[in-house]
NUDOKOL-416263 format. One record per residue: x, y, z of N, C-alpha, C, O in turn. Coordinates in pm, whole numbers, plus 50000, padded with zeros to 5 digits. Layout:
XYZXYZXYZXYZ ...
***
This chain:
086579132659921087219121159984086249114360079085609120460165 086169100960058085329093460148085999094860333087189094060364 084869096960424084839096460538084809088060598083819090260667 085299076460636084989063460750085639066660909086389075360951 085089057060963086029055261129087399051961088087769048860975 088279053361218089179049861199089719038861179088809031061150 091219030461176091039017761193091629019861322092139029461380 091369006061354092038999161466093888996261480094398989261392 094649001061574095918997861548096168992161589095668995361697 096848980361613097668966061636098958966361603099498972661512 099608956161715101408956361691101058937661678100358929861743 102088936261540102218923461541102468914161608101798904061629 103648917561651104208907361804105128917661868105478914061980 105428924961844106348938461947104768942862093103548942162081 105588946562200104738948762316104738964462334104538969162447 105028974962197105308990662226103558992562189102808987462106 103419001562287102149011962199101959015462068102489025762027 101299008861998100719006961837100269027361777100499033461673 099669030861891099819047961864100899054361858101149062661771 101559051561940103559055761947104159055761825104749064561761 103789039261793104709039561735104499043461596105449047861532 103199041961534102429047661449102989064361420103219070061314 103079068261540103609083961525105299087661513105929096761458 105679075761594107669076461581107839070361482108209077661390 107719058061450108259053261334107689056561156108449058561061 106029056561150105639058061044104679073861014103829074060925 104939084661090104739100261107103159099561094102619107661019 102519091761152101439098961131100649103161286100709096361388 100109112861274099529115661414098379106761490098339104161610 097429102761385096509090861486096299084461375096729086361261 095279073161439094839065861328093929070261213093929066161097 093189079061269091889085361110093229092961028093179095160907 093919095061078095309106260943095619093860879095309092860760 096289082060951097129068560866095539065860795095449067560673 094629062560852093569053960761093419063560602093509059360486 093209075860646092889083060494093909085660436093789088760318 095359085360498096659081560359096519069760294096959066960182 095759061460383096029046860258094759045860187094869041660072 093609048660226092939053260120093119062460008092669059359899 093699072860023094319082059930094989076259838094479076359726 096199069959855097619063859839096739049559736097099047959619 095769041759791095159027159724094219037159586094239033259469 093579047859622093179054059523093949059859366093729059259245 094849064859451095939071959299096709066259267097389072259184 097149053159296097929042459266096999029259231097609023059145 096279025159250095019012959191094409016559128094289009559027 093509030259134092279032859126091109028659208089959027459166 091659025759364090609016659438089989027059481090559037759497 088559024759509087749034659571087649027559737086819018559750 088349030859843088149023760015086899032060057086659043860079 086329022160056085349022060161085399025160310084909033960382 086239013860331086449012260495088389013060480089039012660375 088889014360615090439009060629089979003160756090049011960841 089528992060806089488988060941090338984361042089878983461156 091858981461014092528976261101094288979561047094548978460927 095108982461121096298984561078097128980161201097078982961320 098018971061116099138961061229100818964561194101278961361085 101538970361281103028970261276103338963461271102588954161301 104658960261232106188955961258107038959761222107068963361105 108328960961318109538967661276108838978561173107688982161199 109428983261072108908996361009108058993360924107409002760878 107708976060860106078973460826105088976760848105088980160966 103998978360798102878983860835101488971960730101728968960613 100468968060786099608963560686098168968660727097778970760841 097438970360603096208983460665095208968760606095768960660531 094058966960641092988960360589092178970260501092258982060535 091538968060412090808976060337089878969360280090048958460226 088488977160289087478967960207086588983760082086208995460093 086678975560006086178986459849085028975559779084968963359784 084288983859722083248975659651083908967559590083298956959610 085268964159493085518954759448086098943259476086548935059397 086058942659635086408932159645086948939659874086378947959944 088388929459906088758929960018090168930460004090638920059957 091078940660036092358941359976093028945160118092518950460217 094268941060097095768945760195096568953060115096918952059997 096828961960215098088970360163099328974260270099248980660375 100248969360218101348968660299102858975560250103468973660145 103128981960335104028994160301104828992760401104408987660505 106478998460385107629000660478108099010760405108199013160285 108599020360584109199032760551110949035260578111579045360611 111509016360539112549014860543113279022560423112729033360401 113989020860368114389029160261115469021160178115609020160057 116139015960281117529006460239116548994460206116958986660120 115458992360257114768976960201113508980060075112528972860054 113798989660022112508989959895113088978959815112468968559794 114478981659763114868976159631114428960359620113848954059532 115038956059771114248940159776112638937759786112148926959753 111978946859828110568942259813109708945559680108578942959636 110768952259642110238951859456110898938759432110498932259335 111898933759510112268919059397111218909759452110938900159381 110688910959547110288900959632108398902659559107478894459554 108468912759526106748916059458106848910459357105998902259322 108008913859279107948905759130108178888659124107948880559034 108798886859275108938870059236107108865759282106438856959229 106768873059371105508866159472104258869059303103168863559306 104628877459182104228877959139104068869659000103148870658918 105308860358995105688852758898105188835658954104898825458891 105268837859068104638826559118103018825659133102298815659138 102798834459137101118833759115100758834258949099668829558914 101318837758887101318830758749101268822758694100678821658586 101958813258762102548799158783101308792458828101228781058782 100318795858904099528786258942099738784159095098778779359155 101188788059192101198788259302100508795259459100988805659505 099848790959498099418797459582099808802959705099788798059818 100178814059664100398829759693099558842859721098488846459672 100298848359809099258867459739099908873959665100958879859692 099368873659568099848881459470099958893259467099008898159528 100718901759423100398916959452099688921859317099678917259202 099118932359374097628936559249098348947459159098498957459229 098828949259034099128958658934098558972958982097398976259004 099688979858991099048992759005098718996558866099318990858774 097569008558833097429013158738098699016358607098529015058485 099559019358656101049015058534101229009358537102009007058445 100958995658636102008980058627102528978058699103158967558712 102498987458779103808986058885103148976159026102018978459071 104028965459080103708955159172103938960559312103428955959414 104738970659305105888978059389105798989359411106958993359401 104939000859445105159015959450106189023459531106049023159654 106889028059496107449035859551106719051459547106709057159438 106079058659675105469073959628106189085059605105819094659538 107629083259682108569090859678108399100059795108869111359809 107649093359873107619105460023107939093360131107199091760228 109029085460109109919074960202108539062260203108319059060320 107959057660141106999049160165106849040760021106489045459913 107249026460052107029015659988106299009459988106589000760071 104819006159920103688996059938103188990659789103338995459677 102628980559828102288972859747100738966959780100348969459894 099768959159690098308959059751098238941659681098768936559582 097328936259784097028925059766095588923659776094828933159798 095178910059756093698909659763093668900759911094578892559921 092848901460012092438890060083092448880660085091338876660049 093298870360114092708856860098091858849960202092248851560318 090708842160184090238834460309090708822860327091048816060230 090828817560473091108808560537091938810160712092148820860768 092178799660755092758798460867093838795560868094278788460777 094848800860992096508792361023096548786761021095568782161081 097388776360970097438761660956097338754261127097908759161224 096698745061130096428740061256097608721161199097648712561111 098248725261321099618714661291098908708161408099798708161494 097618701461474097058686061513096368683761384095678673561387 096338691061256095658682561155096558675661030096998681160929 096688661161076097598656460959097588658060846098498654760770 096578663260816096248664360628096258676560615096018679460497 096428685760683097218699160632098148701760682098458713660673 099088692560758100328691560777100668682160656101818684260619 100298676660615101018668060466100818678760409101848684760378 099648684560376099468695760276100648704060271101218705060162 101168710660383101688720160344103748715060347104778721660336 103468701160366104398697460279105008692060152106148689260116 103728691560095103488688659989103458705659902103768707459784 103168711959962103278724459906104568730859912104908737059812 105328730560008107098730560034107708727259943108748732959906 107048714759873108088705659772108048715959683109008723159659 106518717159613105888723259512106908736859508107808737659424 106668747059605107408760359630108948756659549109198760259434 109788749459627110788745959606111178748059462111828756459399 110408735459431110658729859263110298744659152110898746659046 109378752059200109178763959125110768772659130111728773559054 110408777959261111658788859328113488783359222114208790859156 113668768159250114858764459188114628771859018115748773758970 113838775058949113458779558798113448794958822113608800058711 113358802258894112808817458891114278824358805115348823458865 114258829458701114758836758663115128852358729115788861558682 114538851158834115048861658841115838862659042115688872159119 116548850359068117198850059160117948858759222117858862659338 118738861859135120298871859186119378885159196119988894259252 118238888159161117688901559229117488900059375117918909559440 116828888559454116438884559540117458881259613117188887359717 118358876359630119538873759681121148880459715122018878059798 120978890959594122088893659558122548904059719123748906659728 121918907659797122438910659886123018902060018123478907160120 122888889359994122888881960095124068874660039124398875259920 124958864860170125778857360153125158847260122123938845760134 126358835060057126018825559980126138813860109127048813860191 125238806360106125338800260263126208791560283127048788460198 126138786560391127498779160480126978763360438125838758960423 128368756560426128188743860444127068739360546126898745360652 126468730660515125738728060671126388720160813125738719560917 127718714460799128618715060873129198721960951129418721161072 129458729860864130108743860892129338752961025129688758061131 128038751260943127348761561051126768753461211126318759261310 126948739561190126408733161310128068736861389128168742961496 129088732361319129708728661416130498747861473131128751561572 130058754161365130258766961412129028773261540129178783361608 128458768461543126998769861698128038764761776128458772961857 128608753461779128338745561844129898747961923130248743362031 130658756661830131778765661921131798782761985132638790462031 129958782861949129638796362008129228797462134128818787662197 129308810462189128318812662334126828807362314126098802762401 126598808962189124938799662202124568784562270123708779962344 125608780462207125608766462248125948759462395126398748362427 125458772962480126248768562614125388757862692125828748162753 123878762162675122728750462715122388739562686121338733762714 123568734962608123918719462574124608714362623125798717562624 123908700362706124908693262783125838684662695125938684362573 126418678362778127758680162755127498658862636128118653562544 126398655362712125938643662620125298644762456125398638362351 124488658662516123508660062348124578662162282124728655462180 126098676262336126818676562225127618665662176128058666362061 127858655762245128648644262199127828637962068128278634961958 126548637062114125688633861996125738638761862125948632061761 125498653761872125348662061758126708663661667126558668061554 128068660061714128778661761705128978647661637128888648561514 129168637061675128788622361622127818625161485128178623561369 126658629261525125818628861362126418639561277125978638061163 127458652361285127858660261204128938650861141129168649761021 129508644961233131028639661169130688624561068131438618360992 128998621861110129028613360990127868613160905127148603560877 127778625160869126518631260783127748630760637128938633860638 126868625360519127288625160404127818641860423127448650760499 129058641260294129748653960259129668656260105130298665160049 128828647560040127958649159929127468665159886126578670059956 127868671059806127508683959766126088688459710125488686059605 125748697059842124458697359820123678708759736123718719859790 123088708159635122808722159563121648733059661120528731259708 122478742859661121358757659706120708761259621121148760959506 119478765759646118838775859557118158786459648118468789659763 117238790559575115768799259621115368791659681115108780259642 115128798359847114108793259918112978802959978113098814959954 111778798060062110958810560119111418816060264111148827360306 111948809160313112908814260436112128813660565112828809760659 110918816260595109878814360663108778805560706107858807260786 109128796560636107668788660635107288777660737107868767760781 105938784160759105528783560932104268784460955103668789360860 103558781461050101698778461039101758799261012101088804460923 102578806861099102388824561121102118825860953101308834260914 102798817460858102978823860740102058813460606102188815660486 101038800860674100358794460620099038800360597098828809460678 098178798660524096618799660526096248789160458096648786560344 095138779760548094658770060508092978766460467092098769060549 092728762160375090828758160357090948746860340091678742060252 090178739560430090068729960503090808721760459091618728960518 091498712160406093168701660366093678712560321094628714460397 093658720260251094308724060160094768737860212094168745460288 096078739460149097148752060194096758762060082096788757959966 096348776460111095058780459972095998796559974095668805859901 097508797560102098008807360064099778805760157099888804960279 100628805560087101828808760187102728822160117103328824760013 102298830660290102238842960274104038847760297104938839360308 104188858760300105278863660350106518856860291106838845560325 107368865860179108368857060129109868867460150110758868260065 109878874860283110118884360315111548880560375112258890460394 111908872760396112948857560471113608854060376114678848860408 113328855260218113688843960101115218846960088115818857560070 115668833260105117098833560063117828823659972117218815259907 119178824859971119768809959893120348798060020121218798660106 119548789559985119868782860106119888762160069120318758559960 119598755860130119728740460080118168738160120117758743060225 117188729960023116198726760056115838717260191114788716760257 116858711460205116998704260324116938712360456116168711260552 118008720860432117938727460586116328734660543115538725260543 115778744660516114268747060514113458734660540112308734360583 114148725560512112418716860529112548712660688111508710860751 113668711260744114198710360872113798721260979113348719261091 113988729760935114268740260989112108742761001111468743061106 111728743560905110068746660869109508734761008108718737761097 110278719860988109298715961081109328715861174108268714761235 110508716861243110828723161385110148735761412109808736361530 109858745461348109228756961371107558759161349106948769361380 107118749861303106288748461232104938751561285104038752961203 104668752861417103948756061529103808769661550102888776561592 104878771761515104818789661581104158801061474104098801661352 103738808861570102828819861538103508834361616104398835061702 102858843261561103668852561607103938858661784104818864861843 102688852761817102288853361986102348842262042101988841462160 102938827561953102968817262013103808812061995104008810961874 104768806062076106278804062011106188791762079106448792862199 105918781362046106448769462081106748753062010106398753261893 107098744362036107228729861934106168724261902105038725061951 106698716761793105588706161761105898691361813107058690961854 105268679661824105818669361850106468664861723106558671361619 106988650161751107888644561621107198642861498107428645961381 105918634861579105028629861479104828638661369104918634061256 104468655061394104208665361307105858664561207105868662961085 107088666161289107738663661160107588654861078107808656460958 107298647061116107208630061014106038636660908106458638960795 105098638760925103568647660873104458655760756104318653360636 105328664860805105448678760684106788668060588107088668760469 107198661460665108198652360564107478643260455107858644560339 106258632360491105968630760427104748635460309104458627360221 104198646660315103668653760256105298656060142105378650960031 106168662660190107448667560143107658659759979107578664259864 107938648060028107988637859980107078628759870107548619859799 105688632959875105168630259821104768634959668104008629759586 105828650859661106158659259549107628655659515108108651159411 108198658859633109448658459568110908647459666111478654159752 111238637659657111648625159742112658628059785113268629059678 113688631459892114788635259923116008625459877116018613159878 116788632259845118418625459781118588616359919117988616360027 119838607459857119998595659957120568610360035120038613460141 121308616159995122648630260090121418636860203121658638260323 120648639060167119298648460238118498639760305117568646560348 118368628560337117828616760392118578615660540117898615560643 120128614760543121028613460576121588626960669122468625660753 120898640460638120928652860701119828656660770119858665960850 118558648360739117248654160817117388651260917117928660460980 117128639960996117188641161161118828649961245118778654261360 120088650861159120998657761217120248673961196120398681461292 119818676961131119478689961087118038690561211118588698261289 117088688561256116328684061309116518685361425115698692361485 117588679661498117848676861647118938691261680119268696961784 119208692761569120108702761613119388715161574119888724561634 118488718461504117558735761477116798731761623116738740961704 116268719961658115818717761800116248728661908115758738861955 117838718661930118368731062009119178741061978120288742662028 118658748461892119058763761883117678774561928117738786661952 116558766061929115398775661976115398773062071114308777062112 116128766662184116228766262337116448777362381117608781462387 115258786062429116038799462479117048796862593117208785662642 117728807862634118728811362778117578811562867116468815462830 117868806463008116838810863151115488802963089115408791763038 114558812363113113198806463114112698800762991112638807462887 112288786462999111708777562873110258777162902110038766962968 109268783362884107908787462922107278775162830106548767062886 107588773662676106448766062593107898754262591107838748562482 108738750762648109128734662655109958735462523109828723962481 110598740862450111858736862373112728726062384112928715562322 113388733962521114378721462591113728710462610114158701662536 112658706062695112048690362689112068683362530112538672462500 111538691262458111148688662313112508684862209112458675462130 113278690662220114568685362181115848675662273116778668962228 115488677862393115958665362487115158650562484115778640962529 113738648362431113128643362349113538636362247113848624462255 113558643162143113988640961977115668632762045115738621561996 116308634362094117808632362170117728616062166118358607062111 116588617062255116458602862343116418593862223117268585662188 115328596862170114458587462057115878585161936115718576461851 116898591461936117258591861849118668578061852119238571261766 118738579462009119558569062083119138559762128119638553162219 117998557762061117378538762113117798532162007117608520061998 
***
């Protein structure tokens, strides 16, 4: 068995000790024990020979190891959830039907039987990808903010065809009117940091938002600069389809550009202008129904303020959607 250093452990965005938790949640005692299981584990399941494992990052019971082998630069990413294998085999086989397709994705790499998905049978689910290069999407650059709405459309228009939906879904509810769910916030304890004007507003654009029936499908559930990789215009990977649900393309594209900034250590807005950016990129694949035209800025002003935290607004939410408010009432 090959000998290297250890890797490095990292917590994604959780603030627990990356050794801790390495040892409570995923049993291993330090990092040189985790580095040479996934070398082991990439060996008798790929046939990869690791060289190195340099770096390994948590979340929740995720885990992703870096690995570099003469043939190349690979990820391998495993959870020692148990109740969530069945979906990340659906979720390997769709991320895998889409890279077929021509979509840019990570694909997951065939294990030596075929399999996209391992299960080892000692509580551990992983799957191996190759590296991709590039950077987070940087949302001050308009042309990979069109890009990666132009790639949204693209996603979309695929995802609505996947044959194999009801694997991916079938645990999840079938979603809410989009009515439904604004004006259901909007009779919750969440909604208490809304004055008493924005709600008159939001409430005004729900009651006269077309009631036009809008079709759900497959969506990526996530999509966000945290979950973009970009070379130079161009969007060259959207990662993580870990979120994917049945949902209305509208609310995602709403929902994506309001969020669209955030990273996993950086949680804050974009200006308007950037929505206008991922809309018309959006658009330039695929043109929104008069019904979805008619839901974007209500959908918009109102995912606004639902990321208003309680107490302290550190990166400006509240300004940012008291904002979008104003502009919306001239």
């Amino acid at each position: 068995m090959t000998e290297f250093s250890a890797p490095v452990l990292d917590m994604l965005w959780e603030k627990d000790d990356p050794a801790d938790v390495m040892t409570t949640r995923f049993g291993f005692s330090d990092a040189a024990e985790v580095g040479q299981w996934v070398a082991t584990t990439v060996g008798v399941h790929w046939g990869l020979e690791a060289t190195s494992v340099t770096r390994i990052v948590m979340s929740g019971h995720n885990a992703l190891a870096w690995i570099s082998a003469p043939s190349g630069l690979f990820l391998a990413k495993w959870s020692v959830l148990p109740e969530r294998f069945r979906r990340l085999s659906a979720l390997a086989h769709l991320t895998a039907w889409l890279g077929e397709r021509g979509l840019p994705v990570s694909e997951p790499v065939p294990s030596v039987d075929g399999r996209v998905q391992v299960e080892d049978g000692n509580g551990t689910s992983i799957s191996l990808q190759r590296q991709i290069s590039g950077q987070l999407l940087d949302v001050t650059d308009r042309d990979q903010v069109r890009a990666a709405g132009a790639a949204l459309a693209t996603l979309h228009a695929a995802l609505a065809r996947y044959p194999g939906t009801k694997e991916v879904s079938e645990l999840a509810d079938p979603p809410k009117p989009l009515a439904a769910r604004i004006t259901g916030w909007l009779e919750s304890d969440h909604s208490g940091a809304l004055s008493s004007s924005a709600r008159e507003k939001v409430i005004s654009l729900v009651a006269s938002a077309p009631s036009d029936h809008l079709a759900a499908q497959l969506v990526h559930g996530d999509f966000r600069a945290a979950n973009l990789l970009c070379s130079g215009r161009q969007v060259a990977a959207v990662l993580d389809f870990e979120e994917a649900r049945i949902d209305f393309p509208i609310m995602e594209l709403a929902q994506s550009a309001v969020m669209l900034g955030t990273l996993f250590r950086d949680w804050g807005p974009v200006p308007a202008h950037v929505h206008a950016w991922l809309l018309d990129g959006y658009e330039s694949e695929r043109p929104l129904t008069a019904a979805e035209r008619e839901w974007w800025n209500v959908l918009v002003l109102w995912f606004s303020f639902v990321l208003v935290p309680p107490g302290q607004d550190p990166t400006g939410w509240g300004p940012a959607a008291d904002g979008l408010l104003a502009r919306m009432a001239e």
